[in-house]
DOBA-198544 format. One record per atom (N, C-alpha, C, CB): x, y, z. Coordinates in steps of 0.02 Angstrom, whole numbers, plus 50000, padded with zeros to 5 digits. Glycine has a CB too. Example, Ala and Ser with C-alpha at 12.3 -4.5 7.8 and 13.67 -1.06 7.14 Angstrom:
<sites>
506604971650390;506154977550390;506604983550390;505654977650452;506424988850354;506844994750357;506455000250394;507044997050286;
</sites>
This chain:
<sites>
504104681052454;503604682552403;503954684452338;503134688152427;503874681252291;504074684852207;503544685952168;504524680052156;503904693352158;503554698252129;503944697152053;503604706252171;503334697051984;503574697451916;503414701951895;503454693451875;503944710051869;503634715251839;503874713351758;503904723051873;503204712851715;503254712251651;502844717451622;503084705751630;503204718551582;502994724651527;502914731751560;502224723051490;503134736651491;503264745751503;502544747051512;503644751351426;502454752751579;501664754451546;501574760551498;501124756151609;501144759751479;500824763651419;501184770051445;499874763951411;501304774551394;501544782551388;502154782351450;500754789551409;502484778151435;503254779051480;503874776551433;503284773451558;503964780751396;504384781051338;504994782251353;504204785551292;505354782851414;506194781351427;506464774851421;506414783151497;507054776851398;507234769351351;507694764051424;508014772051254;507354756551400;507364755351456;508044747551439;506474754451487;508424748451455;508924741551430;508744733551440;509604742051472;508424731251382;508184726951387;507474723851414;508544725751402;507224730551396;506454731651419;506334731051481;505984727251391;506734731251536;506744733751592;506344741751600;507464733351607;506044740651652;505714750451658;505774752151728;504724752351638;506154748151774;506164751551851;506794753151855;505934747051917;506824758451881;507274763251902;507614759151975;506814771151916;508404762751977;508564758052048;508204761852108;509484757352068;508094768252115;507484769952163;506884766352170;507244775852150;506474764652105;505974760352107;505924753752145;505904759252053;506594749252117;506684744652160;506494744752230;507224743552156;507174750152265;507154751152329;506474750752359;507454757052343;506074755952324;505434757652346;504994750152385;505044760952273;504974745852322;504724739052328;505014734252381;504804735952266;505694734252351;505924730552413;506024730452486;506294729652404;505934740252500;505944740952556;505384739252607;506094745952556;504744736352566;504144736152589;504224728952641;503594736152523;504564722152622;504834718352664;505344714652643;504424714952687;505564711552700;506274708052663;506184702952637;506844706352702;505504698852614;505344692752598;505164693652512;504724689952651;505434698952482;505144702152430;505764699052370;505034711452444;505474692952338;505914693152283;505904697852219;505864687252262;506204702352188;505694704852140;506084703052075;505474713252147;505754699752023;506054699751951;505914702951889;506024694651933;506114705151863;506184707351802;506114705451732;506564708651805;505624702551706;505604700151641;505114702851575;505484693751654;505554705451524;505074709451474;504434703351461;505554712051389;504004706651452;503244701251430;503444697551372;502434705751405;504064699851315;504344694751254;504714690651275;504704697251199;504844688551317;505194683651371;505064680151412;505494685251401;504314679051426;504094676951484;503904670251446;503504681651526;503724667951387;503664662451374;504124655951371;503454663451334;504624657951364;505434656051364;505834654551438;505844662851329;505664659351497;505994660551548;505544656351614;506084668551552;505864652951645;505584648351690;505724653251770;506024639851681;504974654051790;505024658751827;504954656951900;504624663051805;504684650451907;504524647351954;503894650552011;505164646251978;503674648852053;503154649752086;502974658952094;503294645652156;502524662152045;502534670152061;501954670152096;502524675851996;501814676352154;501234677352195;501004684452162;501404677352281;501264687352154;501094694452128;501214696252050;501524699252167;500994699052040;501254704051953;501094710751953;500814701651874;501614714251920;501524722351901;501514721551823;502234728151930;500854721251798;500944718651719;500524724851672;500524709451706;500984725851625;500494729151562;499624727051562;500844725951481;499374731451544;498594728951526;498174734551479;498104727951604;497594732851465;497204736551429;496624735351394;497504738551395;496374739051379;495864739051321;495964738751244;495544744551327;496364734251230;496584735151149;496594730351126;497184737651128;496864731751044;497124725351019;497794727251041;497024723250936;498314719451030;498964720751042;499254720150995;499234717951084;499984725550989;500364727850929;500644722150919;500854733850934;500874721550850;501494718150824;502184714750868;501764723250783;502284710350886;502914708550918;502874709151001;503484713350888;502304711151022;501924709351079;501714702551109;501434711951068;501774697051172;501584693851180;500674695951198;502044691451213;500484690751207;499624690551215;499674692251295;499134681251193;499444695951333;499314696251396;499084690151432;498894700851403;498354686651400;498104681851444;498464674651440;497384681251430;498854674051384;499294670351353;499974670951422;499464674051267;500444674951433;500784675951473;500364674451554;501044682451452;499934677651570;499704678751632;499564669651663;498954684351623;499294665751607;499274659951621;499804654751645;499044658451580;500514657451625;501134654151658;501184654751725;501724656451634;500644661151760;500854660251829;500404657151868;501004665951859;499834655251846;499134651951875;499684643451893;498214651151790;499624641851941;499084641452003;499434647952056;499074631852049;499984648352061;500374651052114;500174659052103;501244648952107;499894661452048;499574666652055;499134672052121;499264664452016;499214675652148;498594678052187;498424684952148;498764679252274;498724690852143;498614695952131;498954699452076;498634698152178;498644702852027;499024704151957;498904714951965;498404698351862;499454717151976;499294725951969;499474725851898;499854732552022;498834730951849;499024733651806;499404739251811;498624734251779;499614741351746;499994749851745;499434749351706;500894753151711;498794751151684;498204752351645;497664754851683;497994746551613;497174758851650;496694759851671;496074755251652;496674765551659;496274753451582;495664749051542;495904741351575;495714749451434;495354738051559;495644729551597;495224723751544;495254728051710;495024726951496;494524719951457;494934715951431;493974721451392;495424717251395;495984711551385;496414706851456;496584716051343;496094707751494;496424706651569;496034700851573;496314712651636;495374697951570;494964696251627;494844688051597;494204702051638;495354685251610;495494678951619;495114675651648;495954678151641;495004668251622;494744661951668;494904665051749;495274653551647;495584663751773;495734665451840;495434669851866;496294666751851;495294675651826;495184680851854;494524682151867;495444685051824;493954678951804;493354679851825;492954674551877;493034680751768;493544670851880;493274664851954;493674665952027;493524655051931;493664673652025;493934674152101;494854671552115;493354668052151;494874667552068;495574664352090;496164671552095;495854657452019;496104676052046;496594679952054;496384686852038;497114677752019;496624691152082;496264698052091;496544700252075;496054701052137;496144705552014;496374710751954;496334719451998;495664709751871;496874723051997;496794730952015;497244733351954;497124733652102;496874740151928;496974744051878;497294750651905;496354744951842;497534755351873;497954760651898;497444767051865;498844760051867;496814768451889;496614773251862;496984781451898;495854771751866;496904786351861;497154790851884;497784791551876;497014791151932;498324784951836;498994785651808;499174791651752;499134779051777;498664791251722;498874795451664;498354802551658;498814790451592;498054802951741;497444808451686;497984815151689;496364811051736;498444817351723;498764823351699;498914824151634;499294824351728;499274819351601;499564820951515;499064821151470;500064815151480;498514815551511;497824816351445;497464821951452;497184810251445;497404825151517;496994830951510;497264837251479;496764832551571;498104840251493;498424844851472;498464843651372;499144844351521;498114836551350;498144833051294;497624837151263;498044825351299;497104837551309;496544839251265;496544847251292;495754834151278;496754849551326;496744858351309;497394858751252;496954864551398;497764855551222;498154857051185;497814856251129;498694854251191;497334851151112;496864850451054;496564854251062;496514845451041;496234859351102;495504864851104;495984869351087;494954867051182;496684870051105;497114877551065;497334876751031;497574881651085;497554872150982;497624870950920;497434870150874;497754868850913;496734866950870;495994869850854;495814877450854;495524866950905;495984881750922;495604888650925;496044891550879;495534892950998;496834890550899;497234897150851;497514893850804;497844902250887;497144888950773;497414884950692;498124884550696;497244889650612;498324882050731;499154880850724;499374874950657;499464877050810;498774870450642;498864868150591;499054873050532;498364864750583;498504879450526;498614882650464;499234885350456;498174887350454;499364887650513;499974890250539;500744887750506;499934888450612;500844881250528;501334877150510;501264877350434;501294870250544;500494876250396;500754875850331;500814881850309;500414872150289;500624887750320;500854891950290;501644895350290;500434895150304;501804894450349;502614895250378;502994887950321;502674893050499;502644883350306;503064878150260;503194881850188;502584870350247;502624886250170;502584889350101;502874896750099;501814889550076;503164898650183;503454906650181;502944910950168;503984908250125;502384909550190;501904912150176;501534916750237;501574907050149;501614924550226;501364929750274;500704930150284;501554935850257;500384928550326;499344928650316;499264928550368;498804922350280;498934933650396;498694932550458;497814931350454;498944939150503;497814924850503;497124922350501;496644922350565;497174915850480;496064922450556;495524924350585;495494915550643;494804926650513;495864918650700;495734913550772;495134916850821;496534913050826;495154912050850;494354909250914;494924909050983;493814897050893;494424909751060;494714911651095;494254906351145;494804919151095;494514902351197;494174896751233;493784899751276;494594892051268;494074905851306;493394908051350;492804909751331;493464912851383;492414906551365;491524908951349;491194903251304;491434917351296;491724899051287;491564892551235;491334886451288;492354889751183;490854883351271;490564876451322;490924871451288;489644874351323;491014870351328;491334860851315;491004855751370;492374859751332;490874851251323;490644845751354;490694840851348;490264845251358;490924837551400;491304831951425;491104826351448;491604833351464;491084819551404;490584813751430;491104808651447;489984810651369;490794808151514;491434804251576;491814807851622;492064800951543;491634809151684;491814813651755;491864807251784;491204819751794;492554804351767;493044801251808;493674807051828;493334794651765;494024801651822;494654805551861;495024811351789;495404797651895;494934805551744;495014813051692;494694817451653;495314812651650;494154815351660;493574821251648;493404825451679;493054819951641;493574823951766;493594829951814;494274834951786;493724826751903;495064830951785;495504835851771;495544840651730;495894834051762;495024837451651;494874841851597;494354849751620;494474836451542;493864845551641;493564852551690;493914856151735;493044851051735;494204856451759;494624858851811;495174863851747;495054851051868;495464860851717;495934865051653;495394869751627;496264859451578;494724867551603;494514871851545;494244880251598;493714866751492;493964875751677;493774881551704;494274886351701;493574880851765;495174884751692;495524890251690;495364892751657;496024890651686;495214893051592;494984896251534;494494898351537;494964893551486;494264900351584;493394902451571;493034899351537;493214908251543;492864892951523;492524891651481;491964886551521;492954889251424;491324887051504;490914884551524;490784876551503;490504888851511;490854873351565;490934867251571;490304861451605;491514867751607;489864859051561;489484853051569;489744845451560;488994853951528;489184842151588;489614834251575;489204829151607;490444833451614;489184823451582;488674816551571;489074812651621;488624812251482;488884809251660;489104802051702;488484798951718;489534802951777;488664793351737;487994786551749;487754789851819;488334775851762;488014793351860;487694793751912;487744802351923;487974788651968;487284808051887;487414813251890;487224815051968;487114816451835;487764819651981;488004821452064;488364829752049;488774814052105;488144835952082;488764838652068;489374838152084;488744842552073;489554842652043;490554842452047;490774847852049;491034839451984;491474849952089;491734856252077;491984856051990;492384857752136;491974861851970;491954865051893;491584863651838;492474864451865;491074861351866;490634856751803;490034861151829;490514846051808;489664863551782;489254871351805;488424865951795;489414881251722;488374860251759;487704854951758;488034849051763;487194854851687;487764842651784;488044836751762;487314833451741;488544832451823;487314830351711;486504827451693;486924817951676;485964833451588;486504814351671;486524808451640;486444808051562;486064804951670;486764800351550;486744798951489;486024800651438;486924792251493;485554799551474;484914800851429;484954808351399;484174800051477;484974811651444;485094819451435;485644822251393;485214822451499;485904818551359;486334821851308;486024824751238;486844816651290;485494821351225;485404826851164;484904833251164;485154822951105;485004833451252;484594841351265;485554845351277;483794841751374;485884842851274;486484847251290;487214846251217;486784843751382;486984841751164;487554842851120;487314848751086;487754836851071;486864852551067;486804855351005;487134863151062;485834854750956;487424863451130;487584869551128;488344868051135;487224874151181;488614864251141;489244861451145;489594864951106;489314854951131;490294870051092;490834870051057;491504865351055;490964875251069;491484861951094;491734856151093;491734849651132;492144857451091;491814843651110;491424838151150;491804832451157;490774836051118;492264831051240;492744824651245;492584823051284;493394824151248;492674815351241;492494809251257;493214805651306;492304805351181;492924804951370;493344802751411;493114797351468;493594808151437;492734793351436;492284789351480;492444781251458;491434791851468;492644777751501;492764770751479;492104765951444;493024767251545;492334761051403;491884755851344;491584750351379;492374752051281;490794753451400;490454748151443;489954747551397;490204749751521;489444743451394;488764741851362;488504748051342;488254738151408;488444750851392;487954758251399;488424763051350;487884762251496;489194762951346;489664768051321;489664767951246;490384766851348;489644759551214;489644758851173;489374760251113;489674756551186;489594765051049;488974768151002;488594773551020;488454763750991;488664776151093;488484782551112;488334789251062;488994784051153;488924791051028;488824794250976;488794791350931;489124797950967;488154790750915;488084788850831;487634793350791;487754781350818;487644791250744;487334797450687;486634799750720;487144793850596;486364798950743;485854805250783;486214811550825;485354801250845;486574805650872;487094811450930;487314816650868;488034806550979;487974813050833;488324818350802;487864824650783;488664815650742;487324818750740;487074827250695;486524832650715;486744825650621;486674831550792;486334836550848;487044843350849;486204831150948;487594841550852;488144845450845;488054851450805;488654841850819;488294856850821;488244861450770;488944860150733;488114869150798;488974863850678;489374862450619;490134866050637;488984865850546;490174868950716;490864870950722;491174868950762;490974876150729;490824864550787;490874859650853;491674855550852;490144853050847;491834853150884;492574850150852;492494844450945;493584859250835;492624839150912;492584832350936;493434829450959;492204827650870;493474827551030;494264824651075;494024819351099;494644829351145;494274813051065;494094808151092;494824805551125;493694803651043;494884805351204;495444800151233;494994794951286;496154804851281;494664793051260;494264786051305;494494782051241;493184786051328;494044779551221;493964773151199;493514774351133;493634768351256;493754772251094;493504772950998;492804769450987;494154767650933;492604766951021;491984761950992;491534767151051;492044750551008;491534771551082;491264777551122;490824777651046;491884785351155;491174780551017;490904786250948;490804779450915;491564793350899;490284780650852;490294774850807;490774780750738;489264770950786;491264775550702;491634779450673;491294780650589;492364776350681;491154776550588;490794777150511;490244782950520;490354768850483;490034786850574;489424790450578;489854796150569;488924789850644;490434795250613;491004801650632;491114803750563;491834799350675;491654799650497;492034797950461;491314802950419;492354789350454;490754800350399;490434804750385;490324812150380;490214803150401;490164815050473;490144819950475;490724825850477;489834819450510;491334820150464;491864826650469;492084826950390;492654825150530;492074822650349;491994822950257;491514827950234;491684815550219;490884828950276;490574831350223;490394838050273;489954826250184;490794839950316;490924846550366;490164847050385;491304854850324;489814843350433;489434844450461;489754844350535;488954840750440;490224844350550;490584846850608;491254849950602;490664841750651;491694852550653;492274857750603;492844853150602;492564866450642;493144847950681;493614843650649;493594837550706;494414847450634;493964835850722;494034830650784;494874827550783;493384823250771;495114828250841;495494825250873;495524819350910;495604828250898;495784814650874;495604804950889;496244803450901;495254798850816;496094801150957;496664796851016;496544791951028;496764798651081;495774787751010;495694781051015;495384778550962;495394779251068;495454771850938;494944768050867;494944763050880;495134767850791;494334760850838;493944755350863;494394747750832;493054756450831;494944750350808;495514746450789;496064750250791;495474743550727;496604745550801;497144749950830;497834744750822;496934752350918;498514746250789;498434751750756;497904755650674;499044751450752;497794760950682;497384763750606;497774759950567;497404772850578;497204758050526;497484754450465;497634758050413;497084749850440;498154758150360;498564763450342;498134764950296;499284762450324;497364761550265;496964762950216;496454768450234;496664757150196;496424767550302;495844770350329;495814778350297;495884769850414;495314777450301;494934787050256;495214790650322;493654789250241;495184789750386;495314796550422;496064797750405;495164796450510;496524796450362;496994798450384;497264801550314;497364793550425;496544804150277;496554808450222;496234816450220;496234804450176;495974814350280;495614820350290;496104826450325;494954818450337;495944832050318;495944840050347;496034840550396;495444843950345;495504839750409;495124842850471;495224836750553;494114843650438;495714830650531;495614827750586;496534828050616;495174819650570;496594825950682;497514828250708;497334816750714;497774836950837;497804813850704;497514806250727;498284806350762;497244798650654;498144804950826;498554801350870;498654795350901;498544803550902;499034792650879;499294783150875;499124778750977;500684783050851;498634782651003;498394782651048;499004782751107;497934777751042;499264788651095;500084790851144;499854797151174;500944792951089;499064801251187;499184806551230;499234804751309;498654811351218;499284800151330;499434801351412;500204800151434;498964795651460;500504799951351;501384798851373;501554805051398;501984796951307;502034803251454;502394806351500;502854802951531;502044808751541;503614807651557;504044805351592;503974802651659;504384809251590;503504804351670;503194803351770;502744797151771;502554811351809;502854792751716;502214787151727;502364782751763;501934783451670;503264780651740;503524775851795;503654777951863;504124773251776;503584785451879;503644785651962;502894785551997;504074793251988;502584788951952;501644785951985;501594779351982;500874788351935;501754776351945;501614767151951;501674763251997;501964763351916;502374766252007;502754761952076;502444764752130;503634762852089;502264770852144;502064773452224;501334769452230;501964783952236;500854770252162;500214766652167;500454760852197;499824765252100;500884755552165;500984749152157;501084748552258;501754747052091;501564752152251;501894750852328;501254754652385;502864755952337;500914757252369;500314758852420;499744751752412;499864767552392;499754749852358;499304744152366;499874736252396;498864743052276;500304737152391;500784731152413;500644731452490;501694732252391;500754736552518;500994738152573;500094735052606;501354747352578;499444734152568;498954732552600;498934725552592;498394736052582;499064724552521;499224716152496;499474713752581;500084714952416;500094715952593;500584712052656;500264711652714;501284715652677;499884715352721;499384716952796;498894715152790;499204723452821;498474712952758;497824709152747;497344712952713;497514707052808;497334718252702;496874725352709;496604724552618;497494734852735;495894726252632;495854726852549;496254730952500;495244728952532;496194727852435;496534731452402;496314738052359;496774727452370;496524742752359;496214747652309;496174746552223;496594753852321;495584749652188;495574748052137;495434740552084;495994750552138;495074738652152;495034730852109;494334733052048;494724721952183;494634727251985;494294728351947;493614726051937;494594727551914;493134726951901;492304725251915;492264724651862;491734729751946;492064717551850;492094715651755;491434716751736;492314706551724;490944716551787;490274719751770;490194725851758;489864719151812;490324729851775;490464738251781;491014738951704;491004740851880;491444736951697;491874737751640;492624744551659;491244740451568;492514746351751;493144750151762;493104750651814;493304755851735;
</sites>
């Protein structure tokens, strides 16, 4: 069997020689699974060039985006391995740039890696709720100007946050904020309770629960239903101190409603980790404003992404070889 691992996944920033990203443990890991295991190595800027001959498997980059500069096209690459194709593992959680001819005709079965990254994104967004509470922004600039002032900070306990999307990282975010005492609600398509989530209600029910919100992340993947969620009604249910973490997906929020309410401080700031284009275009108004932190959509980087990848990868291999379904296959109807 040959296996093609192409492309770094997202937030695994050790430098890798020649865009290689497995470790010689990693290998082992894979190969120890059987001895019929070819495995190759080729960066995704190379795969158009490199004659790879018959692949059955892939461990391939994926996502929900546009793709950067000097990037090959995913569905562009993925098509060199059709017919001999069977099964493609992302390192991604998102898969809409994934879902190929092959893929939406059964020919080749798509699994996503959810739950790769929710540790860095969730410890992401209690770092935004305390950097936000004790202005470390003001902080830094005043320490730039030598400047002695002590200023008037907020404290997370007793503050509600609410959290739309109780997946795997919207649970972890609840689970963090309950350290903090802080009272924790939250929206999913199928409200059920949950440990640390004190209500869960459905999507309809959100504008009986933003106006008590002190802060409100968005951590729910871009389906029909997700899409435009917050738009200028949602927002301007918010009270005006409210402060907005988006690490899902940018077209969640409509941004021109956002871009609005944080110009003219009808909310206090927001922390954006995803846009509805990507990368921000260097014109764009948010990246004039105050009151917003914009992150080049890098909070779930971490050193540990390439050793979760491979154990996912190699727990679903190990069913691939035995017949057994696979975990995590993707549902292009559903959108995750």
């Amino acid at each position: 069997m040959r296996i093609v691992v192409s492309g770094i996944p997202r937030g695994y920033h050790v430098p890798h020689p020649d865009g290689n990203w497995l470790q010689p443990s990693h290998r082992e890991q894979i190969i120890a699974l059987s001895p019929d295991i070819e495995l190759l190595e080729v960066p995704a800027q190379r795969l158009a060039e490199t004659d790879l001959g018959p692949i059955e498997v892939a461990l391939a980059e994926g996502g929900n985006r546009t793709h950067y500069p000097g990037e090959l096209d995913w569905a562009d690459y993925q098509r060199l391995f059709v017919p001999g194709l069977r099964w493609v593992q992302l390192c991604s959680t998102g898969f809409s740039d994934n879902l190929t001819p092959a893929v939406l005709a059964g020919v080749v079965t798509l699994t996503n890696a959810p739950g790769l990254h929710t540790i860095p994104l969730a410890e992401s967004v209690l770092a935004a709720m305390l950097a936000h509470a004790k202005r470390l922004d003001a902080r830094r600039a005043d320490q730039d100007r030598r400047l002695w002032r002590q200023l008037q900070c907020d404290e997370l306990a007793g503050r509600t946050v609410l959290i739309i999307g109780l997946g795997r990282i919207g649970a972890r975010v609840a689970r963090l904020c309950r350290g903090f005492d802080m009272k924790v609600v939250g929206a999913r398509r199928r409200p059920e309770a949950m440990a640390d989530v004190e209500t869960v209600f459905g999507p309809a029910e959100l504008p009986r629960y933003l106006p008590e919100a002190d802060y409100v992340v968005l951590a729910a993947p871009l389906t029909p239903q997700t899409d435009g969620l917050l738009d200028e009604a949602a927002l301007g249910l918010l009270k005006p101190t409210a402060y907005l973490i988006n690490v899902g997906r940018g077209r969640v929020v409509v941004e021109k409603a956002l871009l609005d309410a944080l110009s003219c401080g009808r909310i206090a700031g927001a922390y954006l980790d995803a846009f509805a284009e990507e990368p921000l275009p260097a014109e764009h108004p948010f990246w004039a404003l105050d009151n917003v932190r914009i992150v080049p959509h890098d909070s779930h980087s971490s050193p540990y992404i390439g050793d979760r990848m491979v154990e996912l990868f190699c727990d679903n291999l190990r069913r691939y070889l035995t017949g057994q379904p696979l975990h995590n296959i993707c549902d292009p109807a559903r959108g995750y």
